[in-house]
MARTORPA-669338 format. One record per residue (C-alpha): residue number from 1; residue in one letter; chain; x negated, y negated, z. Coordinates in nm, 3 decimals, padded with zeros to 5 digits. Each point is the difference from the previous one (the first is absolute). Last residue first. Example, Ala and Ser with C-alpha at 12.3 -4.5 7.8 and 13.67 -1.06 7.14 Angstrom:
2
  num  residuo  cadena       xx       yy       zz
    2        S       A  -01.367   00.106   00.714
    1        A       A   00.137   00.344   00.066
***
This chain:
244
  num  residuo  cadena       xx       yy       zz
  244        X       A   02.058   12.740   05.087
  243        X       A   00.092   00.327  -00.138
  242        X       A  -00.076   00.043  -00.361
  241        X       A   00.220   00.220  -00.205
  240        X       A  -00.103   00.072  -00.349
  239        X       A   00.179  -00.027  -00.366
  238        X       A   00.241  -00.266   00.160
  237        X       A  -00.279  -00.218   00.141
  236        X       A  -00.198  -00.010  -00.343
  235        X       A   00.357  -00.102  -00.175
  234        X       A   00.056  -00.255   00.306
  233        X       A  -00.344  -00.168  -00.055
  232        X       A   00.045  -00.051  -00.343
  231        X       A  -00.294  -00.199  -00.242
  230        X       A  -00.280   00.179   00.275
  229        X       A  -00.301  -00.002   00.181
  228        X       A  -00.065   00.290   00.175
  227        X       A  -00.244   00.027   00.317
  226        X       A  -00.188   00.246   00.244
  225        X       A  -00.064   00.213  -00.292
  224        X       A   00.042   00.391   00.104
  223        X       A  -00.122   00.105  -00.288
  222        X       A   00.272   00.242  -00.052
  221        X       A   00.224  -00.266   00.131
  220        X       A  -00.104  -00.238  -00.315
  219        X       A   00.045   00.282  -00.257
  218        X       A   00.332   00.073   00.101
  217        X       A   00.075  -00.408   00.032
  216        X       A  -00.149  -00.011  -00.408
  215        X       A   00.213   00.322  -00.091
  214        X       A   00.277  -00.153   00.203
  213        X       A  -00.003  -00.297  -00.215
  212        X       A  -00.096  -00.415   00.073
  211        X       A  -00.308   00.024   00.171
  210        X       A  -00.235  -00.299  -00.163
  209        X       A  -00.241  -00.014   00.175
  208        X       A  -00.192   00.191   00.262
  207        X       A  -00.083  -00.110   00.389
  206        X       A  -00.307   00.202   00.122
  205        X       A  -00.139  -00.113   00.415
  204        X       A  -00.349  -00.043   00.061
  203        X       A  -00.201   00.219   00.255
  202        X       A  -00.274   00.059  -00.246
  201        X       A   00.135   00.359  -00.020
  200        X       A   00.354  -00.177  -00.075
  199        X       A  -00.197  -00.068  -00.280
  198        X       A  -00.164   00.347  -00.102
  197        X       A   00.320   00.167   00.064
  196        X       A   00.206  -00.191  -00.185
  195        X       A  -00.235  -00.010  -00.335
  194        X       A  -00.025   00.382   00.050
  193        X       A   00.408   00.055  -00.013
  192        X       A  -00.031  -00.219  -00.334
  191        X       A   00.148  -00.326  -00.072
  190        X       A  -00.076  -00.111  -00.387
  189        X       A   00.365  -00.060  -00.136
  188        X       A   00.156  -00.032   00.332
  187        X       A  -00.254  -00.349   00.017
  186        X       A  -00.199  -00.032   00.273
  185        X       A   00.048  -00.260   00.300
  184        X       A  -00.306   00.050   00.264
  183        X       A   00.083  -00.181   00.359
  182        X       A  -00.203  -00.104   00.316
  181        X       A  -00.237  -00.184  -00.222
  180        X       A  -00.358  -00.117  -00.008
  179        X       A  -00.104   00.192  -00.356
  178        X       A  -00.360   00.095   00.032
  177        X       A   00.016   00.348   00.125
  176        X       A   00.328   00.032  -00.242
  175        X       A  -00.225   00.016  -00.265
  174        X       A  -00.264   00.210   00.167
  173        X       A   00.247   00.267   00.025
  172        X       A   00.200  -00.037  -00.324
  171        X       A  -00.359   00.149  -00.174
  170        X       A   00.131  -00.166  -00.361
  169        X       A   00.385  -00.173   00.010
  168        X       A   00.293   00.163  -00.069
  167        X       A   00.257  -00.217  -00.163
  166        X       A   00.163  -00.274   00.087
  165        X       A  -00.103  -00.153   00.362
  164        X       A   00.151  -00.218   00.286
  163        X       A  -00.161  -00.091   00.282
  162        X       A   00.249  -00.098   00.268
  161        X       A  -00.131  -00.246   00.260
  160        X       A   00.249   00.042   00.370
  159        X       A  -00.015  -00.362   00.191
  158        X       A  -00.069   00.089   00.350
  157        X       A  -00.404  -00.090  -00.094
  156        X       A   00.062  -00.352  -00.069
  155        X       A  -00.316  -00.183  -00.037
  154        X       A  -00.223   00.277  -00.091
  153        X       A   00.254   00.209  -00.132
  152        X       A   00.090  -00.254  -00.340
  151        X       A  -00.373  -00.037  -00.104
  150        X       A   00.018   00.294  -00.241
  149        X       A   00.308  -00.010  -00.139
  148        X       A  -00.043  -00.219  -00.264
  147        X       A  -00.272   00.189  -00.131
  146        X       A   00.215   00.309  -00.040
  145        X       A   00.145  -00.151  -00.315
  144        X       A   00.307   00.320  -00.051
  143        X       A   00.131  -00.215   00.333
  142        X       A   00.193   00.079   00.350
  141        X       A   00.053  -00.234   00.238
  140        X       A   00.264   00.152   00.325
  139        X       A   00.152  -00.227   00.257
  138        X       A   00.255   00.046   00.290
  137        X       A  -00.331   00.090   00.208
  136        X       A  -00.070  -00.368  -00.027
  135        X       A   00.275  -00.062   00.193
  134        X       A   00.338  -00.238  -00.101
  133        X       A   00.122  -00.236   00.299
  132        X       A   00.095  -00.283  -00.293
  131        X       A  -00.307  -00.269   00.141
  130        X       A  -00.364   00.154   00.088
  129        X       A   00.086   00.357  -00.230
  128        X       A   00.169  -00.189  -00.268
  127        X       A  -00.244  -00.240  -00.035
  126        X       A  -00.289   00.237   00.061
  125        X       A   00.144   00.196  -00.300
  124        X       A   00.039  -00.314  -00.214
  123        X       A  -00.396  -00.082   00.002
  122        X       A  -00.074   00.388  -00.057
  121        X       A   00.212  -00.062  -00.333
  120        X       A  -00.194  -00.287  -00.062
  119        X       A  -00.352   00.132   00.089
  118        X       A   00.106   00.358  -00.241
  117        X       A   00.060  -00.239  -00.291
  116        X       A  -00.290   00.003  -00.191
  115        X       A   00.083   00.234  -00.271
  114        X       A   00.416   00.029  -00.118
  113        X       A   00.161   00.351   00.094
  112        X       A  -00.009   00.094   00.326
  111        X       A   00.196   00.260   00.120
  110        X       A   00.181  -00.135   00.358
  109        X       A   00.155   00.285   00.203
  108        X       A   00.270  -00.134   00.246
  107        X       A   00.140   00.159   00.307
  106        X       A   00.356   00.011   00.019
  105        X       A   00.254  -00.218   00.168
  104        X       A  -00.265  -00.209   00.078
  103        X       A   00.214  -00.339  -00.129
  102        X       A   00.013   00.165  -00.348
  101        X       A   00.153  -00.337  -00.106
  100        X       A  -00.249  -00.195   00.123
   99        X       A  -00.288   00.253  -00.113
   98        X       A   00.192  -00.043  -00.387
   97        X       A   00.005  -00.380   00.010
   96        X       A  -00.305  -00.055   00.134
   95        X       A  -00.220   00.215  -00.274
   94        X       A   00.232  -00.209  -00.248
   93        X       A   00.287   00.186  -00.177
   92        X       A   00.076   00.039  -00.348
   91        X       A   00.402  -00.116  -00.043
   90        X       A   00.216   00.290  -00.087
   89        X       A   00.289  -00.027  -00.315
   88        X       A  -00.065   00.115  -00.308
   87        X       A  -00.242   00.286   00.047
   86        X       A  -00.208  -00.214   00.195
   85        X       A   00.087  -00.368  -00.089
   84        X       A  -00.216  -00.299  -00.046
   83        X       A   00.040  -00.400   00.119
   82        X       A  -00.190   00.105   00.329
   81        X       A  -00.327   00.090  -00.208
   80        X       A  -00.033  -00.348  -00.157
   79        X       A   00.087  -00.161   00.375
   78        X       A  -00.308   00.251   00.122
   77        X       A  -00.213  -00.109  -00.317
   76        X       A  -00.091   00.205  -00.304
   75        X       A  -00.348   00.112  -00.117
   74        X       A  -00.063   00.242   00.225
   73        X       A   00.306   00.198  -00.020
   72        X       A  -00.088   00.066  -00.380
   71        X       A   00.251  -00.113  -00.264
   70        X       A   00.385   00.122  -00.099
   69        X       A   00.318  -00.091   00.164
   68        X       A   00.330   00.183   00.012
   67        X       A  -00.163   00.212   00.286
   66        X       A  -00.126   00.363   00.014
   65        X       A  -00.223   00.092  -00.229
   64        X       A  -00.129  -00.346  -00.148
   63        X       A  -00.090  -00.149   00.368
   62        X       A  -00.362   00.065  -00.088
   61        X       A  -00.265   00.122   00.230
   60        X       A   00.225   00.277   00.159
   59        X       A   00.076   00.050   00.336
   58        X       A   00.195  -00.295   00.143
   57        X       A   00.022  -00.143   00.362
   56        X       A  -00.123  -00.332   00.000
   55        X       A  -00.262  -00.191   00.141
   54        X       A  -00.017  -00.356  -00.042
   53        X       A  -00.298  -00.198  -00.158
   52        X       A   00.234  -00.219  -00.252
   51        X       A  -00.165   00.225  -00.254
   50        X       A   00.123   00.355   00.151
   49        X       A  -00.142   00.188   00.234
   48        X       A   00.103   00.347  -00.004
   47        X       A   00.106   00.272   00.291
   46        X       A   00.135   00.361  -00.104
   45        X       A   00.279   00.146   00.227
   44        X       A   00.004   00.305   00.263
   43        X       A   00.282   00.026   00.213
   42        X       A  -00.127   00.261   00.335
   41        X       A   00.243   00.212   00.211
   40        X       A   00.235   00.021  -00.248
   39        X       A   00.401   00.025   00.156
   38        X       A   00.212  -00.018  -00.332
   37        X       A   00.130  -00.293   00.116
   36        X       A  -00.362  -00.158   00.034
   35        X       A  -00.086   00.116  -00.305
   34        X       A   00.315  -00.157  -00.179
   33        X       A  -00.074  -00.312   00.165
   32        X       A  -00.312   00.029  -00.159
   31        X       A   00.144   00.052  -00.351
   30        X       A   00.261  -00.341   00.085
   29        X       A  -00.309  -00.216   00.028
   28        X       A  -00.175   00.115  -00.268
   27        X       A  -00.308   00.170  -00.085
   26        X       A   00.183   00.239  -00.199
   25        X       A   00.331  -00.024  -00.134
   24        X       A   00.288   00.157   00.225
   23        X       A   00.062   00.420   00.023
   22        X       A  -00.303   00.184  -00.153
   21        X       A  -00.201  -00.330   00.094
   20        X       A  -00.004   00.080   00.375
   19        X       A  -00.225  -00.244   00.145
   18        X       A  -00.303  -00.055  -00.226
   17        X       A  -00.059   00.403   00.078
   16        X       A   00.148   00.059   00.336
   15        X       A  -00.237   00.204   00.188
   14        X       A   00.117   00.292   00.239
   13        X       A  -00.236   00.064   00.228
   12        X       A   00.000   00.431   00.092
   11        X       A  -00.016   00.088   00.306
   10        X       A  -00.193   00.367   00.092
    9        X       A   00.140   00.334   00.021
    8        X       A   00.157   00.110  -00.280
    7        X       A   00.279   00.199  -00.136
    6        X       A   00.133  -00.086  -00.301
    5        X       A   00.369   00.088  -00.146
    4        X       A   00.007   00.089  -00.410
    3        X       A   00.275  -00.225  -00.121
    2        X       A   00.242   00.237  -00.267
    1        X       A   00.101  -00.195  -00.296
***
């Protein structure tokens, strides 16, 4: 196939979708080494508490998809969770685990998806700011539960609050009025060259998700998104260049 060239003005974040799952499992240890090889500029994973009270990296509610193990995350305990497999072989990582191995290689984008646990993750984020030489502005919180992300620039404004939304929402103005966030994440299904314009109008940046084709990165650059997050960070970087 014949790569249509780009030529654009502004950066453009690449976003490692739960690492880089089109080459290791996702979520894992080994996909966001993969990222990092593959030179992201941002790994984003999906942060759960399980029943012990940790937080792990997993996406789903269930561990049914993905592991050899069936039940809801919430119901099973860290050591419970430890004894599973991803795709056969891949431990599920703790929170701690996967920023320890990351080691600020990249920045980090936590989605969150259990309620309540935005004081706990904000809790290990001053840890690893005060004691592992990390910076708040290594940090992004993004959430479909906008709630959660209310309260998190007040206390720590460097850390960047992604809203993200499916769909179009009714009079998108007065929405995103009330949203406190530096970041909007649509969806490439619902993304429109208005949407973009009205929020980087409010001075907030637009991420989309999931970019995985060149129809989808076309789209994107037409747009002029700020941000892709995507399954294969060297296919998107082979059908444009990017100069860093």
């Amino acid at each position: 196939m014949c790569l249509m060239s780009f030529s654009f003005t502004y950066p453009l974040t690449i976003i490692g979708h739960r690492g880089a799952p089109a080459y290791a499992p996702e979520n894992t240890i080994s996909s966001f080494a993969k990222a990092i090889e593959l030179g992201v500029d941002i790994i984003e994973c999906d942060v759960r508490r399980c029943a012990s009270g940790q937080l792990v990296v997993f996406h789903d509610t269930t561990v049914d998809r993905i592991t050899n193990g069936a039940g809801f995350i919430a119901q099973k305990t860290l050591d419970e969770l430890k004894e599973l497999r991803v795709c056969g072989y891949e431990k599920i990582p703790t929170l701690h685990e996967m920023l320890d191995y990351i080691d600020r290689r990249a920045k980090v984008y936590l989605e969150l998806k259990s309620h309540n646990i935005i004081d706990d993750i904000l809790a290990i984020i001053d840890d690893y700011v005060v004691h592992k030489q990390w910076r708040y502005e290594d940090f992004l919180i993004g959430s479909f539960d906008h709630t959660q992300l209310l309260n998190i620039k007040k206390g720590r404004p460097a850390i960047k609050v992604v809203a993200l939304i499916y769909g179009i929402p009714n009079a998108l103005n007065a929405y995103l009025a009330c949203l406190n966030s530096d970041i909007v994440c649509l969806d490439t299904e619902f993304i429109t060259k208005e949407m973009t314009e009205e929020i980087h109008g409010q001075n907030m940046l637009v991420y989309v998700f999931t970019v995985n084709h060149q129809e989808e990165l076309e789209q994107s650059l037409l747009y002029q998104v700020d941000g892709i997050i995507t399954d294969d960070p060297l296919r998107m970087r082979e059908y444009v260049a990017i100069d860093y």
